[in-house]
C-alpha positions as CSV (number, residue, x, y, z in Angstrom):
1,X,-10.0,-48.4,13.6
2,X,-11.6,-50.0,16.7
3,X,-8.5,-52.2,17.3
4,X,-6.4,-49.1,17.2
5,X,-8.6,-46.9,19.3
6,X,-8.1,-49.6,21.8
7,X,-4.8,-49.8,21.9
8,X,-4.2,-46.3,22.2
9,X,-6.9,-46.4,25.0
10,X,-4.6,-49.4,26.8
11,X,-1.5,-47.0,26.3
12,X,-2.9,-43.8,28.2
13,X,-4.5,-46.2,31.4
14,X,-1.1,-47.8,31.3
15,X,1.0,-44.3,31.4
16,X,2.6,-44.8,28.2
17,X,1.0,-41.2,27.5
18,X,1.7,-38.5,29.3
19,X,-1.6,-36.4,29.2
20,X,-1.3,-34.3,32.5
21,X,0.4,-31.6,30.8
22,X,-1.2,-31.4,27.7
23,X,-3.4,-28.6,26.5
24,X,-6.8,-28.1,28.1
25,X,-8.2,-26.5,25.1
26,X,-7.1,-29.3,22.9
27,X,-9.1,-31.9,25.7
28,X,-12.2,-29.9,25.4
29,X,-11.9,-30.1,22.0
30,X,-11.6,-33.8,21.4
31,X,-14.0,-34.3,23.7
32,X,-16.6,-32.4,22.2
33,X,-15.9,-34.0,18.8
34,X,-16.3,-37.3,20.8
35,X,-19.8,-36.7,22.1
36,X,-20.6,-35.0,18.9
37,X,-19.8,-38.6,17.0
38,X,-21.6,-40.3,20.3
39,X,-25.1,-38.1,19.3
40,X,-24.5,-38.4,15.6
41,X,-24.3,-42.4,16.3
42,X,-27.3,-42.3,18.0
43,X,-29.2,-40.7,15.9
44,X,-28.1,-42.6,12.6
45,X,-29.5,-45.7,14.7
46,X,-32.7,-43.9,15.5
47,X,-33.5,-42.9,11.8
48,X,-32.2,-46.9,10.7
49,X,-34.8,-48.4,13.2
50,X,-37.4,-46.4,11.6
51,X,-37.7,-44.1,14.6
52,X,-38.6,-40.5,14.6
53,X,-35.7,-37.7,16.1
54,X,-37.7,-34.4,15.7
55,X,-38.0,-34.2,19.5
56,X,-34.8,-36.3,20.6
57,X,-32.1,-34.9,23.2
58,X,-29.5,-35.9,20.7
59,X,-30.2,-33.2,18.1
60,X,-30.2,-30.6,20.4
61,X,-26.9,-31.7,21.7
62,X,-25.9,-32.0,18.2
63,X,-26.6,-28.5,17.4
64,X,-25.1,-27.0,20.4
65,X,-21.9,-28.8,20.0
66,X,-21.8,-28.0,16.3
67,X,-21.9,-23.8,17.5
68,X,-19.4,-24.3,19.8
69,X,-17.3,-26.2,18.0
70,X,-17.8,-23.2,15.4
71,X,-16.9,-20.4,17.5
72,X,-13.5,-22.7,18.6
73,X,-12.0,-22.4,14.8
74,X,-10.6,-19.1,15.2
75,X,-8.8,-19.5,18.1
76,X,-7.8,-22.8,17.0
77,X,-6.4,-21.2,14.0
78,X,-4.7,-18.7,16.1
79,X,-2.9,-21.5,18.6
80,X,-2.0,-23.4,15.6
81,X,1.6,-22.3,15.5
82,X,2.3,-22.5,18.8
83,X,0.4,-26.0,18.7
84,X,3.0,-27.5,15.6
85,X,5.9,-25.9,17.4
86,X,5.4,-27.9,20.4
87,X,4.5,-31.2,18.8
88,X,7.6,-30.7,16.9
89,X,10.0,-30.0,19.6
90,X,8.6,-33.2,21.5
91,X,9.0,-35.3,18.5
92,X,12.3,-34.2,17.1
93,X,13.6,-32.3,20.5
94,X,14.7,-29.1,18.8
95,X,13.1,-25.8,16.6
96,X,13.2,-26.0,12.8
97,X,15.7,-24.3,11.0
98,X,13.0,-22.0,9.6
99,X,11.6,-21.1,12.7
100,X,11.2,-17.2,12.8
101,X,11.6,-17.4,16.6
102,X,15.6,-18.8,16.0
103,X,16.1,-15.1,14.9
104,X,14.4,-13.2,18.0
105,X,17.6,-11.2,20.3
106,X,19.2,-13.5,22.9
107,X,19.9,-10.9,26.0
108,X,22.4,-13.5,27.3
109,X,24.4,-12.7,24.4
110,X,25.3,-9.4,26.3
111,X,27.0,-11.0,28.8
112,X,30.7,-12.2,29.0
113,X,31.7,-15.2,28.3
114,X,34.6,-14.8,30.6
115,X,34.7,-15.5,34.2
116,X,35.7,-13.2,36.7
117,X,39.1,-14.3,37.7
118,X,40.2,-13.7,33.4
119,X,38.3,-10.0,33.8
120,X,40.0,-9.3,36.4
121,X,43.3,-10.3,34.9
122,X,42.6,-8.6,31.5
123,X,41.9,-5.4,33.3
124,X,45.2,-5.6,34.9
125,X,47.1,-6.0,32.0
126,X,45.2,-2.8,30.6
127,X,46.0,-0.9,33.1
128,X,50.1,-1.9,32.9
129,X,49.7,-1.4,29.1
130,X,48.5,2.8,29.8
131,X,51.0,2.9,32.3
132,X,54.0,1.9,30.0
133,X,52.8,4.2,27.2
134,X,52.8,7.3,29.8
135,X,55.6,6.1,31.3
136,X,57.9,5.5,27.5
137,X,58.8,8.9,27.1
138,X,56.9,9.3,24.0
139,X,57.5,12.4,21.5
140,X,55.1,15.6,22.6
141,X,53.3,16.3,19.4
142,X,52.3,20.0,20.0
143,X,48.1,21.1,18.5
144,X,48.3,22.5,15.2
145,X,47.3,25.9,15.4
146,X,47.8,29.1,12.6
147,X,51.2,30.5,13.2
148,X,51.3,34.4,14.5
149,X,53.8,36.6,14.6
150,X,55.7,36.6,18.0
151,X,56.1,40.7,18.6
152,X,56.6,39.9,22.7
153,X,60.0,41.1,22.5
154,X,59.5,44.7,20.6
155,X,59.3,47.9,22.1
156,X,56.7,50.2,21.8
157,X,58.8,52.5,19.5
158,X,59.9,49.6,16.9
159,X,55.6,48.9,17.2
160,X,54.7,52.7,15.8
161,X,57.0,51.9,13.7
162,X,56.1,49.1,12.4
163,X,52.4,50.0,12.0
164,X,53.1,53.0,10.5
165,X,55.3,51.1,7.7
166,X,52.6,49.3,7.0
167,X,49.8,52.2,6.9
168,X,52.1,53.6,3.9
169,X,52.1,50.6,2.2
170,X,48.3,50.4,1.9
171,X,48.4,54.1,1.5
172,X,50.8,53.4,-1.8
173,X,47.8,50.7,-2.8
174,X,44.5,52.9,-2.5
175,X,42.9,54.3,-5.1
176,X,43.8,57.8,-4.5
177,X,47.1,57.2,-5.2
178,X,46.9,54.9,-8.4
179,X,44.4,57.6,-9.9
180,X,47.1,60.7,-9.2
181,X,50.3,58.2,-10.8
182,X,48.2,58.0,-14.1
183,X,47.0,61.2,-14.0
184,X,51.1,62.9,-13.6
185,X,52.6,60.0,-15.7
186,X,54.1,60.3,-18.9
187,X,52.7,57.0,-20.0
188,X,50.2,56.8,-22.6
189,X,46.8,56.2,-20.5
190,X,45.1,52.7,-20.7
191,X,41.5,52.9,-21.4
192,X,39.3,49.8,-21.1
193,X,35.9,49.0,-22.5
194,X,34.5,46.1,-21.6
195,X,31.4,44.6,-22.5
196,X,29.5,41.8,-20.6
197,X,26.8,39.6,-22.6
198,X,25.4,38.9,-19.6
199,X,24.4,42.2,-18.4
200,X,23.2,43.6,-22.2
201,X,20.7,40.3,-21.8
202,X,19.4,41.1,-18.4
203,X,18.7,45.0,-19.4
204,X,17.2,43.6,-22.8
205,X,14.7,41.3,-20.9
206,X,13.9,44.1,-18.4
207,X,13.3,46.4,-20.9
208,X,10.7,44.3,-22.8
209,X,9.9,43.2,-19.4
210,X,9.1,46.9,-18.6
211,X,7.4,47.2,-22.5
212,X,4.6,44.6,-21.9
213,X,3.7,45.6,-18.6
214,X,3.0,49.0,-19.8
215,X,1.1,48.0,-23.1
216,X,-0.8,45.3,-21.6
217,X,-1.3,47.5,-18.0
218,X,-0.2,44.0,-16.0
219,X,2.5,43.1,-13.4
220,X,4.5,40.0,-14.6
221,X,5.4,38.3,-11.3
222,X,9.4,38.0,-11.3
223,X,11.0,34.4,-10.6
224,X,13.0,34.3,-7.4
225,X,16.5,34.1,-9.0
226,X,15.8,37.2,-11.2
227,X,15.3,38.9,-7.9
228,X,18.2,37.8,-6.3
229,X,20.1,39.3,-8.6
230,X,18.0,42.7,-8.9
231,X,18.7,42.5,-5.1
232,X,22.6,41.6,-5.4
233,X,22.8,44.2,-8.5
234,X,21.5,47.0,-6.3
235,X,23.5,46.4,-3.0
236,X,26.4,46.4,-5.0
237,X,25.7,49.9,-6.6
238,X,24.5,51.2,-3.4
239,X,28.5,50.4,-2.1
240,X,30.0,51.8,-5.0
241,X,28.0,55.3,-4.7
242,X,28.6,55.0,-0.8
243,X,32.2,54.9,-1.3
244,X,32.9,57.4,-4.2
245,X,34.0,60.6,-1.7
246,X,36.2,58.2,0.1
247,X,39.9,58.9,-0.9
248,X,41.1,56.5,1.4
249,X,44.4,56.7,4.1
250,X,47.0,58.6,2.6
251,X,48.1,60.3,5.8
252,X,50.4,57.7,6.1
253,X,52.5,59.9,3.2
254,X,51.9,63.2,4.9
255,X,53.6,62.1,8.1
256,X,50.3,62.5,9.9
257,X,48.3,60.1,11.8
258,X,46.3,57.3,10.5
259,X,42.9,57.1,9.4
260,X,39.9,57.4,7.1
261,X,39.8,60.7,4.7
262,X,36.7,61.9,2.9
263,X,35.4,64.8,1.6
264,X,31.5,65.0,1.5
């Protein structure tokens, strides 16, 4: 050990070593460890000789190191990384595959990797490429938009006409009509009876809904999908009743002028 110690010592007075750069913490370090083994010596020689070290400079220096030493091992452990990653790149002259710093963003990545005299050309030749494709005479491919009728070129009497053509054809479809045609026909009349499942089920439930509540004098709260379509159920009655004096336009048949006809 002593022959090596001396031979690195030999090294660093030489310059073999480079120690101006190093770390100071790592010096401080080192050298407390050094006069810690110093005072340790010492004091192992005392106690050999048969001396007594109760009241010796050494121990206290001991101790003292020894504390600060202590309070040094959490940073050291936090510089440790950074510690191995530099040893490593001054032994082997690069990172380690591994390293988690090999992944970090490289902002020079952004930048182009062409030099300005090849942008310059490449924006030229962009430019002559738009210009050729304006310039080729390409095929105008018009928006698609829903077709409607062009009526620019009718007159205003061909327009009455027109509309009133069609207000006897929905005149033809309302309900006035279709009720008088079956009413005057000869043909034997249709009746239809139709029965939905669905609706028997939903006025069963409501009735024994309606049963309980009254024989147990409670209010059942109703899920949110049966009241939808309570809700639905009733807006839709509330139209047909609104709706039942309205005969609809049948003017349209009577030569007269268009619109709604109700008796209230």
């Amino acid at each position: 050990v002593t022959s090596n110690v001396r031979e690195l010592i030999t090294k660093v007075k030489n310059g073999a070593f480079k120690t101006s750069e190093g770390l100071s913490f790592l010096d401080l370090r080192y050298h407390l460890l050094l006069f810690y083994l110093q005072d340790l010596t010492h004091l192992i020689s005392v106690k050999t000789e048969g001396g007594k070290i109760k009241d010796s400079d050494a121990l206290n220096r001991l101790v003292t190191i020894r504390t600060v030493l202590e309070k040094m091992r959490p940073l050291d452990h936090k510089l440790k990384y950074q510690i191995d990653k530099l040893v490593r790149t001054a032994v082997t002259g690069s990172l380690a595959e591994n390293d988690p710093l090999q992944l970090r963003p490289n902002p020079e990545n952004l930048l182009s990797k062409l030099s300005e005299s090849e942008e310059s050309e490449g924006e030229a030749e962009n430019k002559t490429e738009t210009k050729a494709a304006h310039s080729s005479g390409r095929k105008y491919v018009p928006p698609k938009i829903a077709p409607v009728h062009y009526d620019g070129d009718m007159t205003e009497a061909d327009k009455k006409k027109a509309q009133s053509e069609r207000q006897r054809r929905a005149a033809l479809r309302s309900s006035v009509i279709q009720e008088l045609r079956q009413q005057y026909s000869d043909a034997p009349e249709e009746i239809r009876d139709r029965r939905d499942f669905q609706s028997d089920r939903e006025s069963r439930e409501e009735l024994h809904r309606k049963n309980y509540e009254e024989s147990m004098m409670v209010r059942l709260n109703m899920p949110q999908h049966q009241k939808s379509v309570r809700k639905r159920s009733m807006m839709s009655m509330s139209g047909q009743l609104s709706g039942i004096t309205n005969f609809g336009d049948i003017t349209a048949l009577t030569g007269g002028e268009g619109g709604q006809v109700s008796w209230q």
